[in-house]
C-alpha positions as CSV (number, residue, x, y, z in Angstrom):
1,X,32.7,5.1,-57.9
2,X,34.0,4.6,-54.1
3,X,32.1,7.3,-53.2
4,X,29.1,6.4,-54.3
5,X,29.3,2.8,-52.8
6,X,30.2,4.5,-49.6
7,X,26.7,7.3,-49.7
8,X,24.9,4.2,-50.7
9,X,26.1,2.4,-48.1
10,X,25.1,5.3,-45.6
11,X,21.5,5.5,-47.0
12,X,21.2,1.8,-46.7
13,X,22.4,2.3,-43.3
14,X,20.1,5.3,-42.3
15,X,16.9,2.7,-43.8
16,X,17.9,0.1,-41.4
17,X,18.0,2.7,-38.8
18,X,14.5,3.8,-39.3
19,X,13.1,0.3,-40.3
20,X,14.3,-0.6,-36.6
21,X,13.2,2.2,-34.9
22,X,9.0,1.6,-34.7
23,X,9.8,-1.7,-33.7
24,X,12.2,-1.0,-30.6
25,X,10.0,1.9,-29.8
26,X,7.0,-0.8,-30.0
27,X,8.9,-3.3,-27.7
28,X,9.8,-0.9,-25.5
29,X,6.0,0.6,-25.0
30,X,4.4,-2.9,-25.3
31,X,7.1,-3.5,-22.3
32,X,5.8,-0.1,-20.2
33,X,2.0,-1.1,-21.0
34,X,2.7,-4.7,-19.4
35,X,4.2,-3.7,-16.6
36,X,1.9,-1.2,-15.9
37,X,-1.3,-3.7,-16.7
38,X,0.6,-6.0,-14.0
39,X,-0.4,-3.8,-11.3
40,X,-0.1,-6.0,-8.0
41,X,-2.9,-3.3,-6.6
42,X,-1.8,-4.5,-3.0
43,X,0.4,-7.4,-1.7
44,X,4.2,-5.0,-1.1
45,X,2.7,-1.9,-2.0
46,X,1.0,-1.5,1.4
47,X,4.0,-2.2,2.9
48,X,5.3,0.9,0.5
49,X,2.4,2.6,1.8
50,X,3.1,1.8,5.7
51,X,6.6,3.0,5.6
52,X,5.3,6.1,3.2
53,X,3.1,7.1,6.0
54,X,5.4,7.1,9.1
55,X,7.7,9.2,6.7
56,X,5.0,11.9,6.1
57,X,4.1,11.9,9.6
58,X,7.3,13.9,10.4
59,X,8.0,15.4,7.4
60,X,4.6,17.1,6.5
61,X,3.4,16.9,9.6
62,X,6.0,18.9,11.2
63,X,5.2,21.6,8.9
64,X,1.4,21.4,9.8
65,X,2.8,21.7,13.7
66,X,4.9,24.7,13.3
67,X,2.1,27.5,14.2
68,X,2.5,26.2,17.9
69,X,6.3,27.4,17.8
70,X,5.6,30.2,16.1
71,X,3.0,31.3,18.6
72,X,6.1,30.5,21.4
73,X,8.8,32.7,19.6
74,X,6.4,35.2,19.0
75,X,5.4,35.4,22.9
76,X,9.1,35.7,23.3
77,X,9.5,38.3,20.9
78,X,11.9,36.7,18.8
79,X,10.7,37.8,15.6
80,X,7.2,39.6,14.1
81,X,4.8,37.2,13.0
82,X,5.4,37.9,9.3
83,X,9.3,36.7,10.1
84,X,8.5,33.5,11.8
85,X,5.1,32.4,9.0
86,X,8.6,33.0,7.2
87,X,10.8,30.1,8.2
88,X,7.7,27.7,8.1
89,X,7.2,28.3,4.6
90,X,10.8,29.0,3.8
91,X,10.8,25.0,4.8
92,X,7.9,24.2,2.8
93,X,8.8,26.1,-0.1
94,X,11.6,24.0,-0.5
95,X,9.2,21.1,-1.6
96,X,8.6,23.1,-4.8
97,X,11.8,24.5,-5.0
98,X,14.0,20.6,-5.1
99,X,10.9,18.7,-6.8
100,X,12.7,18.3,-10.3
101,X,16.3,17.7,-9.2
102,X,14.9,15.5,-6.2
103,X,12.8,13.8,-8.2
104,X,16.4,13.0,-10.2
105,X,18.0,12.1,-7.3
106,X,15.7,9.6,-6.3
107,X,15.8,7.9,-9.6
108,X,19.0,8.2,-9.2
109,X,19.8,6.6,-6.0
110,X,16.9,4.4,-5.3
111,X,13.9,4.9,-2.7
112,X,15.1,3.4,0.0
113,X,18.6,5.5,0.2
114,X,16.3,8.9,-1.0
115,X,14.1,7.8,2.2
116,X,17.6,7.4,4.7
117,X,19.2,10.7,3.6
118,X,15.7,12.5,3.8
119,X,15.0,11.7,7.4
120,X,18.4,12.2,8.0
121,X,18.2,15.8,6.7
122,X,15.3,16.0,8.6
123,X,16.1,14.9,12.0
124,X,19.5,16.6,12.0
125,X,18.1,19.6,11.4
126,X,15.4,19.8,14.4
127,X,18.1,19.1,16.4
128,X,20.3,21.7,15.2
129,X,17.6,24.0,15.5
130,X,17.8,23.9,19.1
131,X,21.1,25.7,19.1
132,X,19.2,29.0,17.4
133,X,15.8,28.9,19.0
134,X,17.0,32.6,20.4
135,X,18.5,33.3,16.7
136,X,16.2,34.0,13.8
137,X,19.1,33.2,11.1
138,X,19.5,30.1,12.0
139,X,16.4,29.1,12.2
140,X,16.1,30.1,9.1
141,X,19.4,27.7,8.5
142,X,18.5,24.8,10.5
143,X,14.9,24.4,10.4
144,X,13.9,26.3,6.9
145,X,16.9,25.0,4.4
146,X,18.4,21.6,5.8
147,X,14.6,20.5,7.2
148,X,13.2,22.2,4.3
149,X,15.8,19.9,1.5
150,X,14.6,16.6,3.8
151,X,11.1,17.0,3.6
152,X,11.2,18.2,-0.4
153,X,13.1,14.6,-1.0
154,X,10.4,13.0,1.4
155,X,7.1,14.5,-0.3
156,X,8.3,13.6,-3.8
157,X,9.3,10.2,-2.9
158,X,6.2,9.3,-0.6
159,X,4.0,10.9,-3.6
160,X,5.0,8.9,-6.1
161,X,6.2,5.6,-5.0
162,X,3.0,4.3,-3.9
163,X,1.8,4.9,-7.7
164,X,4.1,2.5,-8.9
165,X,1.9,-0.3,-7.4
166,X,-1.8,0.7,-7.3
167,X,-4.1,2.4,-10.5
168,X,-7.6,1.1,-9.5
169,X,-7.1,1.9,-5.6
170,X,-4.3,5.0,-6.1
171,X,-6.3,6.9,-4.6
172,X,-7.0,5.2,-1.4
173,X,-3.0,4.6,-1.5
174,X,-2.5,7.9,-1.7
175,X,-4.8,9.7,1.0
176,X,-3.7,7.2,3.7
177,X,-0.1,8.4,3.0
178,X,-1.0,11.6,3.4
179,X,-3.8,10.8,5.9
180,X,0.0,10.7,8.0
181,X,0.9,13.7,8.0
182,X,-2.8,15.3,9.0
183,X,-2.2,13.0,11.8
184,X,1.4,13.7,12.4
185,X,0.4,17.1,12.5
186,X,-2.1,16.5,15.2
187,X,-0.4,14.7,17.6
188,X,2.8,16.7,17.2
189,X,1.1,20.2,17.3
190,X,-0.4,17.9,21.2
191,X,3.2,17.4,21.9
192,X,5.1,20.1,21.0
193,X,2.7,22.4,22.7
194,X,3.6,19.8,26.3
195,X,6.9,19.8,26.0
196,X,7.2,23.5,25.6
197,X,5.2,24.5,28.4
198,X,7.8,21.8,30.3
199,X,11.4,21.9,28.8
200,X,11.1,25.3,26.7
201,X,11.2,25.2,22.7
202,X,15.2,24.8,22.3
203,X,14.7,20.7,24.0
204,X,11.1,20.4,21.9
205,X,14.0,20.6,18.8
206,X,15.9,18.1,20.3
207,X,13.9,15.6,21.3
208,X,11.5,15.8,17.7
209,X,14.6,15.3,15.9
210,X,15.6,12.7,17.9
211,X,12.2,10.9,17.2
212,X,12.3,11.2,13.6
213,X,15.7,9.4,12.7
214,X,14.8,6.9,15.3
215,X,11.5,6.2,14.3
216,X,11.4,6.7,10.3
217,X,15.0,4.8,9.7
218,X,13.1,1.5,10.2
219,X,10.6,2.5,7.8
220,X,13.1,3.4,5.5
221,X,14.3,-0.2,4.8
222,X,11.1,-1.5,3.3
223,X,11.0,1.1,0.4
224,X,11.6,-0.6,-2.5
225,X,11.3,1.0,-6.2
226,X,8.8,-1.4,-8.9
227,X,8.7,0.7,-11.7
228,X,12.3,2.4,-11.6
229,X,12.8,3.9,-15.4
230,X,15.1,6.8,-16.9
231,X,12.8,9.3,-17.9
232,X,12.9,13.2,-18.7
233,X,14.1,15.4,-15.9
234,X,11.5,17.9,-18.0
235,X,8.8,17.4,-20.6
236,X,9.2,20.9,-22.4
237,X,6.2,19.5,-24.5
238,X,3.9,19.7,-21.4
239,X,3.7,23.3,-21.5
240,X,1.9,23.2,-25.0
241,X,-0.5,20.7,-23.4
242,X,-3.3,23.4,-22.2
243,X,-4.8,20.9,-19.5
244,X,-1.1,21.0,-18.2
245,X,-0.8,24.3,-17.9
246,X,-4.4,24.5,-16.3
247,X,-3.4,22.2,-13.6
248,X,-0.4,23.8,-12.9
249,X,-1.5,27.2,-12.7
250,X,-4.4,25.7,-10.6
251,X,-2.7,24.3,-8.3
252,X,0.3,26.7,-7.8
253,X,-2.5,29.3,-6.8
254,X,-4.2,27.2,-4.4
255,X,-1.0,26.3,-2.7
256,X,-0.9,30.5,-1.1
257,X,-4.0,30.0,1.3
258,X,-3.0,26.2,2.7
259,X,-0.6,26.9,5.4
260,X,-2.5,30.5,6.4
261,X,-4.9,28.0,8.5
262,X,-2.4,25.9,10.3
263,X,0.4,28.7,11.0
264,X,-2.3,31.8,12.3
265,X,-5.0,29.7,14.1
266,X,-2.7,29.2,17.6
267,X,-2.1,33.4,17.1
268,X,-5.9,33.7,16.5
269,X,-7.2,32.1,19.2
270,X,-4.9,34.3,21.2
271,X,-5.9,37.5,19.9
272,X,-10.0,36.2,20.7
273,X,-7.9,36.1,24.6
274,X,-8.9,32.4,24.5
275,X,-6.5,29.9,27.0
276,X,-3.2,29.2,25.3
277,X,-4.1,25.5,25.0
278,X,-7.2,26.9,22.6
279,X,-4.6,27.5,20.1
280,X,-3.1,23.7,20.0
281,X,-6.5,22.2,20.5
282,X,-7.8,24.0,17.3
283,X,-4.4,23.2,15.6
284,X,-4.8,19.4,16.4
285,X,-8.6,19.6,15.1
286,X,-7.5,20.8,11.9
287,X,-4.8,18.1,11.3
288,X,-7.1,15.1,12.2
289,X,-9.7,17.0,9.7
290,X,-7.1,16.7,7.4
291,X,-6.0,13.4,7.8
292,X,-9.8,12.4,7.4
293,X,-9.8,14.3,4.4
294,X,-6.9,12.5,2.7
295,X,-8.1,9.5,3.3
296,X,-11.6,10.5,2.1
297,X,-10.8,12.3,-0.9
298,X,-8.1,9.6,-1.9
299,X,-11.5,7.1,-1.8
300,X,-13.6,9.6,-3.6
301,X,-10.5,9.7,-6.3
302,X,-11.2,6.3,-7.1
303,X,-14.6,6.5,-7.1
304,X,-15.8,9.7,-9.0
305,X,-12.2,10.6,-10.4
306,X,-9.7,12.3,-9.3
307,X,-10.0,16.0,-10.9
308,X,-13.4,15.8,-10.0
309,X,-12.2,15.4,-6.4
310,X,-9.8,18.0,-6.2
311,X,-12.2,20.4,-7.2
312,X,-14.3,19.6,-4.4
313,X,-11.6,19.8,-2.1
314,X,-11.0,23.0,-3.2
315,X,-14.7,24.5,-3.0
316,X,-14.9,23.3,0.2
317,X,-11.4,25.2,1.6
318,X,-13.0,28.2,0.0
319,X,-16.4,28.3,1.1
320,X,-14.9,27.5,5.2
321,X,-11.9,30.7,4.2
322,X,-14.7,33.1,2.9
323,X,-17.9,32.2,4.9
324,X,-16.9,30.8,8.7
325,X,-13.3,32.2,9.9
326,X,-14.3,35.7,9.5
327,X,-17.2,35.4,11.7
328,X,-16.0,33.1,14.1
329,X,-15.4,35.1,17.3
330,X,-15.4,31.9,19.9
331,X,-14.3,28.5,20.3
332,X,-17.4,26.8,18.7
333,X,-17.1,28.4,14.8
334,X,-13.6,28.2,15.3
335,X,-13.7,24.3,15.7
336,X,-16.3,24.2,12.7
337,X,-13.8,26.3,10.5
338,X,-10.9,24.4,11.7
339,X,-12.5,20.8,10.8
340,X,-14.4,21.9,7.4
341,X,-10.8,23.9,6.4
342,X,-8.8,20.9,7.4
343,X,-11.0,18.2,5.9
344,X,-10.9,20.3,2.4
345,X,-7.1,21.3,3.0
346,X,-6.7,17.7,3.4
347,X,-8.3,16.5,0.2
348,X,-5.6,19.2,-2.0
349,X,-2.6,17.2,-1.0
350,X,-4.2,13.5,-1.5
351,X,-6.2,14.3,-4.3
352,X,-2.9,16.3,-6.3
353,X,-0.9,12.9,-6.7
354,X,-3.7,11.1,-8.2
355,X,-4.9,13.7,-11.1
356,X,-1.5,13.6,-12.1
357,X,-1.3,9.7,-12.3
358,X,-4.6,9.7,-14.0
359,X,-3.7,12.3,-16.5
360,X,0.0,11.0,-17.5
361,X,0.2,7.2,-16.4
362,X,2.5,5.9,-13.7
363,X,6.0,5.7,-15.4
364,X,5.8,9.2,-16.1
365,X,4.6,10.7,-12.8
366,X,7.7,11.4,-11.2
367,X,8.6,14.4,-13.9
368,X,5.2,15.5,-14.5
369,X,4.3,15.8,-10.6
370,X,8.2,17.3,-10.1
371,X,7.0,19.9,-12.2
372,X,3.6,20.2,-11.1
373,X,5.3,20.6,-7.3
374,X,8.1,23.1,-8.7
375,X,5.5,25.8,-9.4
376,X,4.0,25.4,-6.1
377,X,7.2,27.6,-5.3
378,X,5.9,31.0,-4.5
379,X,2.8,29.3,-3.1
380,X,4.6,28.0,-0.1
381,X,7.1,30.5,0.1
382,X,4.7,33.5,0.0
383,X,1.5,32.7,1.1
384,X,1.5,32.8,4.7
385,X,4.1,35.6,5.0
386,X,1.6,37.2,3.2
387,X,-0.8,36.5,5.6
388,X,1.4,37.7,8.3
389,X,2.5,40.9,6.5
390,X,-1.5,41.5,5.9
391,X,-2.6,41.2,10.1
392,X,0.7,43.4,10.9
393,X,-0.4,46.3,8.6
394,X,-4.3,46.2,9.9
395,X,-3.5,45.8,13.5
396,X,-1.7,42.9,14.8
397,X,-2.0,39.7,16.2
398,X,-3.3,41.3,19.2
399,X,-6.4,43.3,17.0
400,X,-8.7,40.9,17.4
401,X,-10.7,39.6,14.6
402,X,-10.8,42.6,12.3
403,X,-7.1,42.6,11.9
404,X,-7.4,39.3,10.7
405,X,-10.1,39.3,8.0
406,X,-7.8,41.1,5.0
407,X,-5.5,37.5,5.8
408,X,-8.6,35.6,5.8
409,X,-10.6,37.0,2.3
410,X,-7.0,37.4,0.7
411,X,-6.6,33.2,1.0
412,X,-10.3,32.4,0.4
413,X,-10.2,34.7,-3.0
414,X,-7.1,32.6,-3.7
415,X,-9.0,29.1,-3.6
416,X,-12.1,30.6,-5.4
417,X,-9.2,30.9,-8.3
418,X,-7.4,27.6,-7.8
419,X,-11.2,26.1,-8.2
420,X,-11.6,27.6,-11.7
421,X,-8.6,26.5,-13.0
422,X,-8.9,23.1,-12.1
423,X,-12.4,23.5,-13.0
424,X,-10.9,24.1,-16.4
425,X,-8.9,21.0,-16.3
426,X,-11.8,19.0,-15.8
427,X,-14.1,20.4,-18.9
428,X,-11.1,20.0,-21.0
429,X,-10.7,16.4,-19.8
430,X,-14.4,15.1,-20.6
431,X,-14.7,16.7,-23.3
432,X,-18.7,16.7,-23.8
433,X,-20.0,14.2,-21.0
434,X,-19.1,16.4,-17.8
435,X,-20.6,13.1,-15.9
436,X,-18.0,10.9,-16.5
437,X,-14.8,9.6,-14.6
438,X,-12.1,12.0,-14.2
């Protein structure tokens, strides 16, 4: 008898369990769906977006600058191209690499520490980059790891936060964060390229990590999290979801052609025997073309939908890969190639944020685009050594324009790809009507 009370007295229990359980889950959703319907779509979350952008104009941007350093070492003999495309995207690569455990740490810590320990990473390791800009190891050290760890934390914080306060203008949010680090690339490919030419590359370390902690640490104290929830580190479901896997694979192939523009265009212009400044004019073009194209395609995101704008963004870096730089033997094509390649390169980043918002809501962003960005891996670790391995076997940076067409059909077969994919995404999304919002 006692034991019968006591498995009746379980079962009872295990009822009340699952009699509770719809309704807490109902509270906690009807919870999520208010806060997300209270959207302040402005007010703080431009001052979010403000501090967002003056971190991406280092972190990214940097990145977008480091073809006119590579162009330096590489007059200096330092290293072969294929070595030095290396520790760029050795940097980059880390933004895929840390996206699911920084994407922890941040909701872990909070935005605004994230932001401080990011920019500190950052900074500190420009300037410790100055002590090995004769020593290819530690550049790889300084200015691929530690930079590289700083700017992954940045790019998944300054991706999502903005999100937490904007769905009908997300977009817009969006490309004028990254409209900041076109432009940071611009005016820092400008600078770096001056102070160079004046103080020699191992002071251009010093001093750009000396602007960024004393410039982004300000920033840093207005982040503030609004929508700051526990949530999966990974959605193992995901990967049965097929416009998931469309999206990834999409945009993990259409990450290997982005920095073959911005790190090979300074070498180019070179090999054309165009002046040295050719190179960090072109590079500076490009970057304002792609802060343009953030900010465009971020507007076009909330206008037509944001898959729909990715895919333009995406037949537009093709089309400029495929049917300009190969044929572009001056200054003029070059600039067109440079503005058409940067305005769609552009339009990748800005756009990337948004479909992911769109598709999985704002709470869950953080883990879906941390795993989005994790496969992005190869992408940015690869791509533009592969460039550089490419021009070494077929003649050089110094072979002119032939050596450099296997580099230049190898990334504009690579978008044609990334386009179908997300292509993909898009018909699997609307369904039927292929003319409506998405």
């Amino acid at each position: 008898m006692p034991q019968s009370i006591q498995l009746s007295e379980i079962n009872r229990s295990r009822e009340a369990t699952h009699t509770q359980s719809p309704i807490s889950n109902e509270v906690t959703l009807n919870h999520t769906h208010s806060l997300v319907d209270e959207m302040p779509e402005g007010g703080y979350g431009w001052v979010v977006v403000a501090s967002c952008s003056v971190i991406m104009f280092f972190s990214v941007g940097g990145f977008y600058s480091w073809g006119v350093i590579q162009a330096q070492l590489a007059a200096e003999s330092i290293a072969p191209n294929s070595t030095l495309a290396f520790i760029g995207s050795l940097g980059v690569s880390f933004i895929a690499f840390g996206a699911i455990f920084m994407g922890r740490l941040i909701r872990w810590v909070g935005a605004r520490n994230a932001g401080f320990l990011s920019c500190l990473l950052m900074g500190g390791g420009q300037i410790l980059s100055s002590a090995s800009s004769k020593n290819v190891g530690g550049l790889f050290v300084t200015n691929g790891i530690i930079v590289g760890l700083g700017t992954s934390m940045s790019f998944m914080l300054c991706s999502t936060l903005p999100s937490q306060y904007f769905t009908q203008k997300r977009g817009l949010a969006n490309g004028a964060v990254f409209s900041a680090a076109g432009i940071g690339g611009a005016i820092l490919s400008v600078v770096q390229s001056a102070l160079i030419s004046r103080l020699g590359v191992a002071w251009t370390f010093r001093i750009i990590g000396a602007a960024i902690i004393a410039l982004t640490f300000p920033a840093c104290c207005f982040l503030k999290d609004r929508l700051r929830r526990s949530t999966a580190t990974i959605e193992w479901s995901l990967f049965l979801d097929p416009r998931f896997v469309m999206l990834a694979l999409g945009s993990a192939i259409g990450t290997f052609p982005l920095l073959v523009p911005p790190f090979f265009l300074p070498l180019y212009t070179n090999s054309l025997g165009l002046a040295a400044s050719a190179g960090s004019i072109l590079l500076a073009v490009f970057n304002v073309s792609s802060a343009i194209g953030r900010v465009s395609f971020g507007a076009l995101c909330d206008i037509c939908g944001p898959i729909t704008s990715l895919c333009l963004a995406l037949i537009l870096s093709a089309l400029s890969l495929l049917a300009i730089w190969p044929v572009s033997n001056s200054l003029a094509p070059l600039m067109v190639f440079a503005i058409l390649n940067g305005f769609g390169n552009g339009g990748f980043f800005s756009t990337i944020p948004s479909v992911v918002a769109h598709m999985y809501g704002p709470i869950r962003v953080t883990t879906v685009f941390s795993m989005v960005l994790t496969g992005w891996a190869a992408g940015y670790l690869l791509g533009a050594p592969i460039a550089g391995w490419l021009l070494d076997a077929y003649g050089g940076s110094g072979g002119g324009i032939v050596a450099y067409r296997p580099a230049m059909y190898y990334a504009g077969s690579l978008s044609v790809g990334s386009t179908g994919f997300i292509l993909g995404v898009r018909i699997l999304t609307t369904k039927k009507n292929l003319f409506t919002f998405a």
